[in-house]
Residue, then its C-alpha position, 0 to 999 in steps of 0.5 A: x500500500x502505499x501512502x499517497x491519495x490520488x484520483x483521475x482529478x485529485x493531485x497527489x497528497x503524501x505524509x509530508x504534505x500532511x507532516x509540514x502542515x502538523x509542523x506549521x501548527x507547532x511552529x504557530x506559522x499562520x503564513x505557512x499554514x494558510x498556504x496549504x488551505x484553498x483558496x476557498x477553504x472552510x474551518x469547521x471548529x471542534x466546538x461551537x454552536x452549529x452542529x459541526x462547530x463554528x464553520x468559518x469561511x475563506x482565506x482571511x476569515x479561517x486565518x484570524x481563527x487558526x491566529x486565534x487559537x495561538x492566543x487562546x493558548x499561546x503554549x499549544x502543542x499537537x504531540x504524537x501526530x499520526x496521518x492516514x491517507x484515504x483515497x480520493x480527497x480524504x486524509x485524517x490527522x490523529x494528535x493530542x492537544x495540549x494546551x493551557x487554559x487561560x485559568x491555568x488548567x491543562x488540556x491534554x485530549x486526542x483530537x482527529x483533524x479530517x481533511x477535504x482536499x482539493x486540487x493540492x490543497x486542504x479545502x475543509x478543515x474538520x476538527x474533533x477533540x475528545x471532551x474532558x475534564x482540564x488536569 
């Protein structure tokens, strides 16, 4: 098997790709990371009041919320990232998330991020985060 996604339209997406995505979160580097979105790309928070979250839209919308989550958590982390590509446009990303709480308190949960991806690109980014008690 090997570790690439492609369809009839769908460019290649390899572990790298999704690796120097995880590494751009970690690095907190909006610019980096803004380059692998779409340029109609779609954020769907992993809490929020819509069924889905928050949906958040476009280039300039989606980049304030990945800016915000750095300041809502300014020590954020996504540890032991594993990355499964599927075929087609599908790719999953499985990390823990840890972070500090404004109050003091610590995340630490497994998260799985979906992607939709589109001619090279990450078109919606689906986030989903286990639900626990902070440490």
């Amino acid at each position: 098997m090997t570790n690439v996604a492609t369809s009839d339209t769908q460019p290649a997406t390899t572990l790298e790709f999704l690796d120097a995505f995880s590494a751009a979160w970690n690095n907190h580097d909006v610019d980096a990371l803004m380059s692998f979105m779409a340029p109609d790309c779609v954020f769907l928070t992993a809490a929020g009041n819509g069924l889905q979250g928050n949906t958040i839209s476009g280039q300039d919308d989606v980049r304030e919320a990945f800016e915000q989550v750095w300041k809502s958590f300014p020590d954020v982390a996504w540890k032991d990232a594993e990355h499964t590509i599927m075929n087609g446009n599908k790719a999953i990303t499985e990390s823990t998330f840890c972070a500090t709480k404004p109050d003091g308190s610590r995340i630490e949960a497994r998260m799985v991020d979906v992607f939709t991806l589109k001619d090279g690109k990450i078109l919606v980014k689906n986030a989903f985060r286990k639900d626990r008690p902070a440490l």
